[in-house]
Each structure stands twice: as structure tokens, then as C-alpha cells.
N, C-alpha and C positions, 0 to 999 in steps of 0.2 A: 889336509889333516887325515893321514891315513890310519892312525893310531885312535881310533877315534872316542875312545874311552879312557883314555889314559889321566886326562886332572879326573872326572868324575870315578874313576874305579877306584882312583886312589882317597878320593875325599868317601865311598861307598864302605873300604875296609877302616877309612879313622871311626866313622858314625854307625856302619851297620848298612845303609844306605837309604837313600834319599826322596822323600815325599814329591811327587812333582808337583812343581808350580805355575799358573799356568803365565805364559807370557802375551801380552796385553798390547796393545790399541794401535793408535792409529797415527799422523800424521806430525812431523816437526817441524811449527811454523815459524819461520826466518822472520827478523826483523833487521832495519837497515834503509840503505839510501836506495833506488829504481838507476837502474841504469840499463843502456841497449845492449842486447846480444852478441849485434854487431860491431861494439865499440871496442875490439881490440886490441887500439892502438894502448889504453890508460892501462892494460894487463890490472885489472882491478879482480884479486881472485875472490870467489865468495862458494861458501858451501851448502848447495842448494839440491835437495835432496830430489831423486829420479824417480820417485814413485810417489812424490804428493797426492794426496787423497783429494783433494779441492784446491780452489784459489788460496795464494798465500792469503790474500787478505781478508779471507773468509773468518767467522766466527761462529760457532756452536753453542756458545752458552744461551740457556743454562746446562743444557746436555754437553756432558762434559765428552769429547771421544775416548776417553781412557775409563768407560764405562765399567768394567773388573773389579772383582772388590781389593784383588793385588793392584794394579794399578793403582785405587784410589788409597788404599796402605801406604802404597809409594810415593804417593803425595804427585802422582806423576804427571801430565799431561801440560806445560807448556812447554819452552826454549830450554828452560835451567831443568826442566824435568820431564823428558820425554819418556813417550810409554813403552813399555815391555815390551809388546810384539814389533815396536818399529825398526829391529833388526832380523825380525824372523819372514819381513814378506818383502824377500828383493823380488820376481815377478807372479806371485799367485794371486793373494787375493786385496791387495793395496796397489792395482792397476790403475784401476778406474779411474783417470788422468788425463788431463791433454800432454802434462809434461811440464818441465822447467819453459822452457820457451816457447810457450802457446797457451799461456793465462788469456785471459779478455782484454784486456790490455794492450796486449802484446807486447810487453815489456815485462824483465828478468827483474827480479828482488835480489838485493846482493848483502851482505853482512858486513860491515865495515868490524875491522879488529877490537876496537874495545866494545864491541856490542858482543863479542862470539863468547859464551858460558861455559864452563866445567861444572861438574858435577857428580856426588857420587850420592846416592841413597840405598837405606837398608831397612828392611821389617822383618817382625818377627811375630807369631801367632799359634794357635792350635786350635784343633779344631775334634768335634766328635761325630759319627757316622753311625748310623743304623740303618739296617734295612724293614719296609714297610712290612707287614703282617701279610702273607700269602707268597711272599718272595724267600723264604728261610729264614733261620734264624741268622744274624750279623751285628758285629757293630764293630767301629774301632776309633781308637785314639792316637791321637798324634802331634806331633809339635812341627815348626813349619818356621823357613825362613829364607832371607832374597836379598840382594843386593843388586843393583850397578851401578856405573861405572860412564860417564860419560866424558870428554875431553876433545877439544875443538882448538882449534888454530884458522890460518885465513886460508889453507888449503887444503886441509886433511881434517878427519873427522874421526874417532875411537870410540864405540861402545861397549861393554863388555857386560853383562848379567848371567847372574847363577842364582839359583834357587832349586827349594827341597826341604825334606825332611824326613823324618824317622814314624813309624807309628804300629801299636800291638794292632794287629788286623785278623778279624777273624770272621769274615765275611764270607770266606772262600775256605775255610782250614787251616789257611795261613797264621801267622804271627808275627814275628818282628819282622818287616817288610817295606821298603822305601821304594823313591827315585829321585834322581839328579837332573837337570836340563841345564845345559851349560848353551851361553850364544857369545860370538864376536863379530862384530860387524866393523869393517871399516870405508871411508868413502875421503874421495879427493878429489883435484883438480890437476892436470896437466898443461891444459890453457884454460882458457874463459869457456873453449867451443867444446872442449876432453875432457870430462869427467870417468871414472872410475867407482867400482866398489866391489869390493870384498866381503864373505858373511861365510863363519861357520857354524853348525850347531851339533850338540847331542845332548839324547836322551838314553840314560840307563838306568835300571833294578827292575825292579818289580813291575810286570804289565798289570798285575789284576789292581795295584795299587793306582792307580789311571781312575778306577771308579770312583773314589773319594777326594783322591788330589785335585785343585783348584785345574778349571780345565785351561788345555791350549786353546789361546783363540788366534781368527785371525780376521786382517781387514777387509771388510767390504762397505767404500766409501768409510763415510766416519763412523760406522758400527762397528762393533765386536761379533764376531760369530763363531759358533764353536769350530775348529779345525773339521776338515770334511771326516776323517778317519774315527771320529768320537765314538760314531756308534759300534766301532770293533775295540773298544777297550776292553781290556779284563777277559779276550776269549783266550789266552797262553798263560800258560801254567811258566813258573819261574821266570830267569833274567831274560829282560829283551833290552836293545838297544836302537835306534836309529837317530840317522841326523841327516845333514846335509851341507857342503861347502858348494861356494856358487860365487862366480866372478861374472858382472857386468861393466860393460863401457858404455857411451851415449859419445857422439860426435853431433852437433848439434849443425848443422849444415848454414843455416841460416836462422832470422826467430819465428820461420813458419814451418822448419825441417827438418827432422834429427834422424840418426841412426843409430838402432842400439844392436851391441853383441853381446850373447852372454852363454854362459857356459856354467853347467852344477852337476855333482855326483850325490844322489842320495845311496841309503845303506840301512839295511832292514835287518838284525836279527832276532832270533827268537831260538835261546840255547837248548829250552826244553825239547823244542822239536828241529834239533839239527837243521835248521834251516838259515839262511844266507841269502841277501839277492843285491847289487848294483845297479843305481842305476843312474848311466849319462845319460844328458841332454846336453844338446847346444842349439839354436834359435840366435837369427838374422831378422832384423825388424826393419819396417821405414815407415816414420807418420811424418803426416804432411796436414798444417792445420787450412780447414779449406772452407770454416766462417770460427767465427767469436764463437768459442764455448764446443767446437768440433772439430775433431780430426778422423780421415780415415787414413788406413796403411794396410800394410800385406807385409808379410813375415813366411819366411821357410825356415824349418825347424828337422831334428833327427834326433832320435832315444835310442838306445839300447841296453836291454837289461841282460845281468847275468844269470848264473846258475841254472836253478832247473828251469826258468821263464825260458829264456833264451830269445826273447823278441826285440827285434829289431823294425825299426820306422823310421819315415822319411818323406816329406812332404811341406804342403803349404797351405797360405789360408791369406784372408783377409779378416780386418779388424776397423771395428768404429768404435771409439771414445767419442762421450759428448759430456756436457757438464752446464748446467743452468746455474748460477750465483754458486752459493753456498748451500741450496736447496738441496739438490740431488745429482747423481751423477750416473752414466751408462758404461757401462763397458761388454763391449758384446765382440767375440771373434770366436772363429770356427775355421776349419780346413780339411781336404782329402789328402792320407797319407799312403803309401804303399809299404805291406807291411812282411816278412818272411811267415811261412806256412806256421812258424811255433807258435804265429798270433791268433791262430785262428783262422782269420779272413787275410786275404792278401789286401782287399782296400780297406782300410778303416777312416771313420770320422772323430776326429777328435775339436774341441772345441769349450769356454767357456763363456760365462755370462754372470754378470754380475749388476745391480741395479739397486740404489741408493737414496731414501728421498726423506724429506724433513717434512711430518703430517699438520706440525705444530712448532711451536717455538721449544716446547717440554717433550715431543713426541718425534720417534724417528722409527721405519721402518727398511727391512733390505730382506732380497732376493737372489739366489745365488746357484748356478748350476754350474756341473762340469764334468767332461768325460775326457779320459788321460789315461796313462799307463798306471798301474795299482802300486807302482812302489815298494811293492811285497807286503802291504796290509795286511790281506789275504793271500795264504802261501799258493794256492789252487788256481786266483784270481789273476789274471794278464791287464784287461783292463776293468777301469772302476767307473761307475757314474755316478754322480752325484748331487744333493738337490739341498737347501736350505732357506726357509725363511725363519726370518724374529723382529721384535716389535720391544720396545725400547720405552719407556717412559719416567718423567722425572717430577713429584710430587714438589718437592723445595731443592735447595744445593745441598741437600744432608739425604735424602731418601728417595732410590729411584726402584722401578721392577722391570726385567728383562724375560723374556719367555720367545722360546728358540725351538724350532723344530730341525732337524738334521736327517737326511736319507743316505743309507747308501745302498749299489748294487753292484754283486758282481758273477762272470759264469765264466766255470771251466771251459775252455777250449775245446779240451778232449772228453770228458765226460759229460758236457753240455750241463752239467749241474750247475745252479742259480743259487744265489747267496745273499739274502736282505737285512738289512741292521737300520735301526731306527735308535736317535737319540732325540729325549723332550725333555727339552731342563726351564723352569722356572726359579725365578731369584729374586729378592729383595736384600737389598743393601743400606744401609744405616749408617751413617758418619757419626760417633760417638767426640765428645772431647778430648783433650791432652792428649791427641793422636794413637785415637782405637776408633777402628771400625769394625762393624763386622756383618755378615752374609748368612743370610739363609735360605737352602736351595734344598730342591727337589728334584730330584734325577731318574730319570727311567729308560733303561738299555733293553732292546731287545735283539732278537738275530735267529735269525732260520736260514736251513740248509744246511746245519752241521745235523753228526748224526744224533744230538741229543737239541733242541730248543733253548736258546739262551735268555733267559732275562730277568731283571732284576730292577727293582723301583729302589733308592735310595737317598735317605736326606742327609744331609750334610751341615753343623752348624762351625764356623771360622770366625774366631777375634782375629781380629791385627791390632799391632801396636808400631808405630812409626814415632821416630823425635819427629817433634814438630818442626815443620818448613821455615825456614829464613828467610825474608824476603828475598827477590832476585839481586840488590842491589847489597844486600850484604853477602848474600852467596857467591858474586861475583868477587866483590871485597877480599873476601878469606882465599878465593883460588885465585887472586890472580896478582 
């Protein structure tokens, strides 16, 4: 997708352009018959998703994974309705996994054909924005709206979601000011042992418009977290865009062995300040499950970004996945990479960590670090570090609160200047009747290192309205 604005610039000049939305949760649990790994003489194909967050057979309720108040708009989180982000995290923060073949069990979940769903849903909402008292005057309004898209067979798999909207913004000076985020992911099988997938995204309009717009989130274990980059929202003035396309395969060796490859271009811009960056990566992986509920592996990886970063990396690491039932789950990997003089240092450590655990049957917590190349986040910035915990709780199946702290850091290379942003969002969520819900949250951005001090405390209130869901058995019914 080299064009990489091209539906949303064109959906940007029909509307004005596009509120972002944020995209949601977490794992797509398979139902069906168990069958071995090994067994592929029946060529039984089934579409079993490469980044499971836990056991297939695991369950969350009453904590729903698709914890978002989009998500829960969307009506989203089983088989017939999976959640928003589970096309936006092929290897970042929906790791935390032994894998398709390395449940406790040790035995593969497979989809038999009249059990595999379609699906498409859509909401629609608004929402209003002020800023606290000692933070400037602000407020803004806005309308707000989301669709996807889901479509399954016995060997391929199709998602497609958009969301956005329009809104008067005058938080910043602005006014009429949006964003778009467009995603496709697709995923398949070659044999029983080859699977495949494909995933593209973008994001374009308005960066300050980030501050009010429903946040990106992304997986850790079956939580929601906000994206690591949250807390540089809103520091660019006018259009920014980024996204990311990324192909992975998995060869599955045996049911205690797999190999993955995978390969992604992300792309950063930010028009007001002429700036621009790319950046590949590709990463070799091998796990090997070596008890019930753990795997370790080692992985060699290489990045390089363009423009003015111009850094290049290259290296390796080791990795441990572990996972206890449905409770919690680990993922921890790290490595030494060797890096060109533009990075700074010639050896750098790159590495993350993520940690997942169920406090209560209504209570869930998670912990999440990571140090990586910056993406172009911050134009000055080579690489980022990053830190987040949040705490999760669910009062009834209608009203839960989320409260998320978010870090980031980053230092020029050459001026040795440091860079901190902090994001703290608190949220409560309400499922109203006849398919409205709605959210209210409190948000506060800060950021030091530039030449002026950034921050801003902002609340946010969002109805959604979704038609009401149809059971799965009639949903199937109509598509199929």
C-alpha cells in the first residue's frame, strides 16, 4: 500500500475529514472440532489466528476483552463479532501466546465450515470535549462513526474497518478538523502446517484532533491499552498521517515447534513540519514449547529507517511466552543489536515485555514495556521507550472503569536532548438500551523537552448507537 492515503483522503475531501476512532480488543476465539497438528493426511483446513492472546478455550466473562466503549458500540467481541484492534496487532502488543500449536493440551482447535461466520457491523455517535480549568480555554463537538467488515471461509479470512468523523475543535485554534483510520487485515492457510497474513493500516487529518478522538488501543493479554505513542498526541500542528502494512507466515514444524517470518513497513508524516520517515523491519523467529503453558525461542531481526533518522539495525535475542489457564499470561523478549553511527550507539538493546493477569473474576490488570526504534513519533527521536500499566474493572455486564497510565521517552542522538510524555486516562463506560452506550473519560497529556511545555487535562463525553445484535444463529442465517 504505497499510496497510503488514498480511500481515506478521498473519504477526508467528501466529509471535511475524519474523527479518529479508536480501534479495540483483543482475541478471536475459534469454535469447532480438536484435531492434531500432525494429522495432515485429512488436509482439514481451519482459520486459527497467530497471535492468540490465551487458550482457545479460555473465557473472560464477565470482563469482556473488547473492553472500549467502541468496541462495546460494536457489539464486538465474540466469533460473529470480533474486536476492532484484532487486525491492528500482527506482532506488537497481542504476543503474549504459546501459539496455535502449543495450548496445554497440545492439541489445535480447528473450525469445521458451517460453524465459520460473516459479519459486518456499524455505529454511530457524538460526542463533547472540554478542557479542565487551568489547562486553556477548549471545547469541541463532534459526530463519530465505524464500521467492519468481517468474512471467513475454511481457508482465508477478510477484515476490513474504518472509522471517524468530523468535529468544530477549538481546543488548539482550530475548527473544523477530523481523522480517518482505515485497517485490512487478511489471514490463510496453505496447508494445515503454512499459514499466512496480511494487514494494512492508516491514519490521516488532524493530529491535535487525537486528543478528543476515542483512543487507539492495543493488546496486552486480554486487556486494552492505550497505544505506546498516546502521550505525543496533539504535539503537530495540521495534517499528519501514518500507518503500517506487514506480512507474516508461521510454519508450524511440529505441535511443539513453529517458525515465524514476517516482514512491515511503517510511515510517519506530519505535513506542517515537512517531515517524512520509513520504516522496515523483518524478524525470524523459532519457539519451541518446552512444558504445558511455556515456550522459549530466539529470533534475529533488522530495521531500517529513512530520511533524516537514517538508522539501521541488526541483531538477535531471545524470547519466553508462558501462560497459566486463562488467568494471566507472560511475554518477555529482549536482544543486542548492532547499529550504524546515525543511531547513536553502535550496540543498542532493544527488547519488550508485556504481563497480563486476572485479580478477580470482574478485575484484570497488565504491565507493558518496550524499547524499539521511534517510528518517527518524535521527528528528533531514533529510539523510544516505553512503559504502561492499567487496571480494569467490571461493576455488572452494563458498567465497567478503566484507568491506564502510559510513559514515553525519547533522546536525540546528536544533541543528547530527552523528551517525556505521559498519558492518564480514566473511563467509565455504561451500556444504555436499544443499542446506546456511552463513555466518560478524563484525559491528561503532558510532554517536556520541547521548547515550550505541553499539557492539557481533557474530558471527553460519547453516546453510541449500534442496531441491536442478532443472535449468532440468525446472523449466520442472513450471510450465509
Amino acid at each position: 500500500m504505497r499510496n497510503p492515503n488514498f480511500v481515506t483522503a478521498m473519504c477526508a475531501q467528501a466529509v471535511g475529514a475524519f474523527l479518529l476512532a479508536s480501534l479495540t480488543a483483543p482475541a478471536l476465539r475459534a469454535q469447532g472440532i480438536i484435531r492434531s497438528a500432525d494429522d495432515d493426511a485429512d488436509q482439514v483446513y481451519s482459520l486459527h489466528r497467530m497471535d492468540t492472546a490465551a487458550t482457545l478455550a479460555g473465557n473472560t466473562e464477565p470482563l469482556s476483552s473488547c473492553g472500549d466503549a467502541l468496541s462495546v458500540a460494536l457489539q464486538q467481541g465474540t466469533p460473529e463479532f470480533p474486536c476492532w484492534a484484532n487486525i491492528r496487532t500482527v506482532d506488537r502488543w497481542n504476543s503474549a501466546s504459546i501459539g496455535n500449536g502449543f495450548t496445554s493440551n497440545r492439541d489445535r482447535t480447528t473450525i469445521l465450515p458451517e460453524n465459520i461466520p460473516s459479519s459486518f457491523t456499524l455505529t454511530a455517535g457524538g460526542f463533547n470535549a472540554f478542557s479542565l480549568p487551568g489547562d486553556g480555554q477548549g471545547k469541541a463537538y463532534g459526530g463519530l462513526a465505524a464500521m467492519s467488515g468481517l468474512l471467513e471461509r475454511r481457508r482465508w479470512q477478510l477484515m476490513a474497518e474504518d472509522a471517524g468523523g468530523a468535529a468544530d475543535f477549538q481546543l488548539s485554534g482550530a475548527h473544523f478538523v477530523g481523522l480517518n483510520l482505515a485497517a485490512v487485515r487478511a489471514t490463510g492457510e496453505v496447508t494445515p502446517r503454512l499459514t499466512w497474513q496480511g494487514s494494512a493500516t492508516n491514519t490521516y487529518g488532524t493530529d491535535a484532533a487525537r486528543q478528543v478522538a476515542p483512543i487507539d488501543y492495543r493488546m496486552v493479554g486480554e486487556a486494552d491499552a492505550p497505544a505506546p505513542d498516546t502521550p505525543a498526541y496533539g504535539l503537530h500542528a495540521g495534517l499528519m498521517t501514518e500507518g503500517e502494512e506487514g506480512l507474516k507466515m508461521r510454519y508450524e514444524a511440529s505441535r511443539r515447534s513453529a517458525w515465524d517470518f514476517s516482514a512491515s513497513n511503517g510511515y510517519t508524516k506530519y505535513n506542517a513540519d515537512a517531515f517524512l520517515v520509513n520504516t522496515a523491519r523483518g524478524r525470524i523467529e523459532y519457539l519451541h514449547n518446552v512444558a504445558d503453558g511455556t515456550a522459549l525461542g530466539f529470533y534475529g531481526e533488522g530495521a531500517h529507517q529513512t530520511s533524516s533518522l537514517q538508522c539501521s539495525l541488526g541483531g538477535g535475542g531471545l524470547r519466553l511466552l508462558s501462560s497459566w489457564d486463562d488467568h494471566a499470561t507472560l511475554n518477555v523478549s529482549g536482544g543486542i543489536v548492532g547499529a550504524n553511527p546515525s543511531c547513536g550507539k553502535r550496540v543498542q538493546f532493544t527488547g519488550d515485555a508485556a504481563l497480563y493477569t486476572k485479580l478477580t473474576n470482574r478485575t484484570d490488570l497488565y504491565l507493558s514495556a518496550n524499547r524499539d526504534l521511534s517510528n518517527g513519533i518524535l521527528e528528533h527521536s531514533i529510539f523510544l521507550s516505553t512503559g504502561g500499566a492499567g487496571v480494569r474493572h467490571s461493576f455488572t455486564h452494563s458498567i465497567d472503569v478503566h484507568a491506564s497510565l502510559n510513559e514515553l521517552y525519547g533522546t536525540d542522538p546528536v544533541t543528547r536532548q530527552t523528551y517525556h510524555g505521559s498519558f492518564v486516562d480514566g473511563s467509565f463506560h455504561y451500556r444504555l438500551g436499544l443499542g446506546f452506550s456511552q463513555e466518560l473519560e478524563l484525559r491528561r497529556y503532558s510532554f517536556s523537552g520541547l521548547a515550550e511545555e505541553a499539557g492539557r487535562t481533557v474530558g471527553v463525553f460519547t453516546l453510541w448507537w449500534s442496531p441491536p445484535r442478532r443472535s449468532p444463529e440468525e446472523q449466520r442465517a442472513s450471510l450465509r
